[in-house]
Structures are given as C-alpha cells and as structure tokens.
C-alpha positions as CSV (number, residue, x, y, z in Angstrom):
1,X,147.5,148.6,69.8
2,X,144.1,149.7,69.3
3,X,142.6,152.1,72.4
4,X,139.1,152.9,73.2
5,X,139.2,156.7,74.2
6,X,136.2,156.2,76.7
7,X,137.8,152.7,78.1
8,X,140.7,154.9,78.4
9,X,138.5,157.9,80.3
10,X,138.0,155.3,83.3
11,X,141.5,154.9,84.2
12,X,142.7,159.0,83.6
13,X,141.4,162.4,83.6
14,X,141.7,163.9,79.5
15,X,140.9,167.5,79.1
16,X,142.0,167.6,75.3
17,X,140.7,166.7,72.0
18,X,141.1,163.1,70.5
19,X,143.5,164.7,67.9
20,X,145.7,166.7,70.4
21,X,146.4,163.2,72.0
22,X,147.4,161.9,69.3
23,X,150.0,164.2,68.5
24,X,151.3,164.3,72.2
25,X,151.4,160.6,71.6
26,X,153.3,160.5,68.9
27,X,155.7,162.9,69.9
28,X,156.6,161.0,73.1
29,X,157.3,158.1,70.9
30,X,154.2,156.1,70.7
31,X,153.5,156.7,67.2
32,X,149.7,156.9,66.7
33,X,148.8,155.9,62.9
34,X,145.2,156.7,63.0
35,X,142.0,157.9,64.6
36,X,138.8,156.2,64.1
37,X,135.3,157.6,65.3
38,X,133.2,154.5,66.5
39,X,129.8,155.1,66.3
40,X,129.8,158.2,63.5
41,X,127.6,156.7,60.9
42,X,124.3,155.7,62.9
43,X,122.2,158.4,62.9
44,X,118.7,159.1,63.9
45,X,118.4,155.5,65.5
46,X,116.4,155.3,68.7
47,X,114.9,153.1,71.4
48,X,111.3,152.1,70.6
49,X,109.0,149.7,72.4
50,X,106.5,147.7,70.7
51,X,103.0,148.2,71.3
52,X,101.0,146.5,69.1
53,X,101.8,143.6,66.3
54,X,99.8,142.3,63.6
55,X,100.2,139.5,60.7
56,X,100.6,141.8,57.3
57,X,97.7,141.1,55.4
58,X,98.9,139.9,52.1
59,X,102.5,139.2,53.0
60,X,102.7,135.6,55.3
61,X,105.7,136.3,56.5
62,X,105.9,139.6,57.3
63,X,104.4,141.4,60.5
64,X,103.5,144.9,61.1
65,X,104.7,146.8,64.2
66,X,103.3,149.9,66.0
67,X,106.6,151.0,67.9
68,X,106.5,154.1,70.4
69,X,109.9,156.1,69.5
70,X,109.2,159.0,71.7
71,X,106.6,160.5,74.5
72,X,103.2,161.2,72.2
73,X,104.6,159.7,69.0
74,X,104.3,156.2,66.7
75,X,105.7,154.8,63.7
76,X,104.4,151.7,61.9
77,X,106.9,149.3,60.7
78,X,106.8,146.3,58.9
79,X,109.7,143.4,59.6
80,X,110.2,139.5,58.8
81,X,111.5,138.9,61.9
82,X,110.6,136.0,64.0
83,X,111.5,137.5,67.4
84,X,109.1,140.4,67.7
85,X,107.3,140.8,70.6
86,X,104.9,143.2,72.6
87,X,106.5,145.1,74.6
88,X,110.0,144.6,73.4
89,X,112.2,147.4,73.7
90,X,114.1,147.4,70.1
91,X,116.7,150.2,67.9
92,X,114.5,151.8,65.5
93,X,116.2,153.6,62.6
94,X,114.0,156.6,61.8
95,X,113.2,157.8,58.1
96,X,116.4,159.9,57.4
97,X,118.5,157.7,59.5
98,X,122.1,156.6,58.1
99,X,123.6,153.0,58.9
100,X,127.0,151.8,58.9
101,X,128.3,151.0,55.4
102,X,126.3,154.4,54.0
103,X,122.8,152.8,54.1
104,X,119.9,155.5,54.1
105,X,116.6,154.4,55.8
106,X,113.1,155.8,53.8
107,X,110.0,155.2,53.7
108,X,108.6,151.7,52.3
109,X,106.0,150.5,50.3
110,X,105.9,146.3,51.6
111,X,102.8,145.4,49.3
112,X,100.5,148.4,50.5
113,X,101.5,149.1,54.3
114,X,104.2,151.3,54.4
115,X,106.9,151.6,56.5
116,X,108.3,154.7,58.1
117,X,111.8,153.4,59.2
118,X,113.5,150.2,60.1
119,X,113.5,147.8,63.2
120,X,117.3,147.2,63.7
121,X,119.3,143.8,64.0
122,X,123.1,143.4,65.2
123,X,124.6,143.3,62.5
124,X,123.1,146.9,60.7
125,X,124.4,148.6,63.9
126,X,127.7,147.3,62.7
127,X,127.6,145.1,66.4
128,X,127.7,141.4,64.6
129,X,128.6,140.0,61.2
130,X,125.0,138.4,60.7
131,X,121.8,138.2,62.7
132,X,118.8,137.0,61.5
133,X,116.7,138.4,64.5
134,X,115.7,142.4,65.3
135,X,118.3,143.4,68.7
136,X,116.3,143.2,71.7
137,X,116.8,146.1,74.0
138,X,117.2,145.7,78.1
139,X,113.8,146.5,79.8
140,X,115.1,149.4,81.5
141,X,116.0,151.1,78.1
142,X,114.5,154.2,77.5
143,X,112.1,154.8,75.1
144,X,112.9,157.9,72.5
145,X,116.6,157.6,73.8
146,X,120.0,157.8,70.7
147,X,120.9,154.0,70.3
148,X,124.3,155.5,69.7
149,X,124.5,157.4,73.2
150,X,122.3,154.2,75.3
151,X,124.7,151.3,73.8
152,X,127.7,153.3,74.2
153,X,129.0,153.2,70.8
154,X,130.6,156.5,70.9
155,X,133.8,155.9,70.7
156,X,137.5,157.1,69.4
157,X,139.7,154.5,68.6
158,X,143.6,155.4,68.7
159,X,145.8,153.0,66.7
160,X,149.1,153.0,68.1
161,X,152.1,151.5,66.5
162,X,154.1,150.5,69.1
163,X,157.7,149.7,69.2
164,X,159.5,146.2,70.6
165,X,161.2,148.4,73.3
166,X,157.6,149.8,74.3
167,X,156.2,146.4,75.8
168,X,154.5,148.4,78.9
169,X,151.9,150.0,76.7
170,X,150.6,146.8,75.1
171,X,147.7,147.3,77.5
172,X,144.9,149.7,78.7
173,X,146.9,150.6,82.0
174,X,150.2,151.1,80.5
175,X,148.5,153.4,78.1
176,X,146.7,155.2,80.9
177,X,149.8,155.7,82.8
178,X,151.7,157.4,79.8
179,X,148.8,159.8,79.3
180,X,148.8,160.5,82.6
181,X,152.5,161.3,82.7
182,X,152.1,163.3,79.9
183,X,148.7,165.4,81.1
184,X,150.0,165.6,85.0
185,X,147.4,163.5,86.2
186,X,146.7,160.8,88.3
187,X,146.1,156.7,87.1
188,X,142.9,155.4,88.5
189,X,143.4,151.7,88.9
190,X,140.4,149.4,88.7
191,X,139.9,147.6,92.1
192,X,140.4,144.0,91.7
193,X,138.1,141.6,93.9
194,X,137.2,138.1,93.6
195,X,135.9,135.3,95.8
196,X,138.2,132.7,97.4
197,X,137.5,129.1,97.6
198,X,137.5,127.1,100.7
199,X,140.2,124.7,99.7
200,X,144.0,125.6,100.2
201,X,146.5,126.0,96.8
202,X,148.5,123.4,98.6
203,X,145.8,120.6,98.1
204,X,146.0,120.8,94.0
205,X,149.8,121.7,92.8
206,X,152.8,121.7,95.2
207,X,155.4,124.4,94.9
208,X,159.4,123.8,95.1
209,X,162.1,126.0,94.8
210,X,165.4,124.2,93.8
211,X,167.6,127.1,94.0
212,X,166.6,129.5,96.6
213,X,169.7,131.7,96.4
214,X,168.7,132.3,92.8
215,X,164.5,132.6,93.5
216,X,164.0,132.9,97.2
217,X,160.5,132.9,97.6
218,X,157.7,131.7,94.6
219,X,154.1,132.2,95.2
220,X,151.2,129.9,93.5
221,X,147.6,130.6,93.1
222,X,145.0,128.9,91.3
223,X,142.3,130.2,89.6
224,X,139.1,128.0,88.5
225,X,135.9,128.6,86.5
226,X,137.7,131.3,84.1
C-alpha cells in the first residue's frame, strides 16, 4: 500500500516527522518498507509566462521565447515545441536547475541564440512517460512561483507491506484512522455529496430477498455516468 503523506494530512492531524511515522507504523504492525520523497529532484523550476515569441533565425523549427520568471526579470529560451504561445503560463527550469533522472539544465548554444534554461514538458517533471508538447500552466498560476510547491509535488510516499489479516488499511481512511489511534487524534472524513436523479431505483433493477430470516432487509442504488 503506497500513501501519500499530504493525501494523508487531509483526513488527520500529524505533528511528527515522516520517519517517526514510519517506525510507529511499523511497530504497531503495519510494516512500512520504505520512504520515498516525491518531488526531491526538481529544483530551481518556476512558473514563467511568455511574453514574446519569435521564429529562430537559422533553425526552421525552432522558436525563441522571452519568458518572465519573476517580477523585473527575463530569460530567453529556445524550444521546438509546437504549442507555444503568448501569454502561456509554462514550468521553466532555470540554469542550475536539476530534473528527475539527475538531468542538469545550463546554458545553450542552439546555432548562435543561446539559451538560459529550459521550457518544461510532462514528462521531464517526471508527470508523464512522453510528451511531445511544453506543460501549459493554469492562467491563474503565478509567475516566479516553485513548480514543485504550485503543482503540489511535494510529497512522502510510505510503502506499507500489509498483512492478509490487515484488510482495513488497504485504503486512505483506514490508514488515517490507525494514525489517528496511534497520535490521539481525531479522523476527518471527507463529506460525500452527489446529485440524485429524478427517476426511482425501482424503475431499472428490482430487489428480492428470498430468505428474509437470513438477510432481512437489502438496499439497492444505482449509480450512472461514473
């Protein structure tokens, strides 16, 4: 079972370190194997917006960017890809930045236009396993901001190894409610709402209970457009 430490946060209060969870964990019985820390090897990746865009002049397929990374300052950048656009709000990996898999971003030479850093798809944030195409930002993403921090992929991961006898745990909630047991706090439960059609249960399946001494009362519902 693989837990998100922040998905976890929503449902329980946790006042201690990633690794003193693990141990308390483990020594209630759910085993954790390891920790993993999402989101570790992007650095010095940021929200830019593009302001200007411009055909390189001796590369036909390559264009060259003027991205705003912070308040008062610019970086040009040269990319191939076909989805730029002014005003896009995109991840731009700064000179110095790191990249999952190790990769360190430097300055560029692309046939006489250098460029200081690198416009960033899906799949060099780690976020898909191919994209041909830079990631396009929401509007509302703010420019100069840590990709890391605005994407939310800062993240511990806690692999549990979980036992057949230990079924409850084998989700989010039953997690949350053994860490809460074992910090002495309280399980926030998500509130569950959804709209309900106009027509009755009755009018697509019909219930029957054959043995009523055995299952005295059965309840249907069905659910459409999942």
């Amino acid at each position: 079972m693989r837990v998100s430490l922040e998905w976890l946060k929503r449902y329980v209060d946790i006042n201690i370190s990633p690794e003193d969870l693990a141990e308390k964990l483990t020594m209630v019985g759910l085993e954790v194997d390891s920790l993993g820390y999402i989101g570790a090897d992007i650095q010095k990746v940021v929200v830019g917006v593009i302001t200007e865009l411009a055909p390189h002049p001796t590369a036909s397929k390559l264009w060259v960017a003027t991205v705003q990374v912070g308040s008062e300052q610019k970086v040009i950048l040269v990319s191939g890809a076909p989805n730029l656009a002014i005003g896009a709000k995109v991840p731009v990996a700064l000179v110095g930045a790191t990249l999952p898999g190790g990769i360190k971003i430097t300055e560029v030479d692309f046939r006489g236009v250098i460029s200081a850093g690198m416009l960033c798809s899906e799949a060099e944030l780690g976020l898909a396993a191919h994209s041909d195409e830079i990631m396009i930002l929401a509007e509302d993403a703010p420019v100069g901001a840590d990709v890391v921090d605005y994407l939310g992929l800062k993240d511990v991961v806690l692999e549990i190894e979980l036992t057949a006898n230990r079924p409850d745990c084998y989700s989010m909630l039953g997690v949350a409610r053994e860490v809460a047991a074992i910090l002495g706090q309280e399980v926030r439960y998500p509130e569950i709402a959804y709209p309900e059609a106009r027509e009755s249960t009755s009018d697509f399946i019909d219930v029957h209970v054959d043995v009523p001494n055995l299952c005295p009362r059965y309840m249907a519902k069905v659910l459409t457009e999942v």
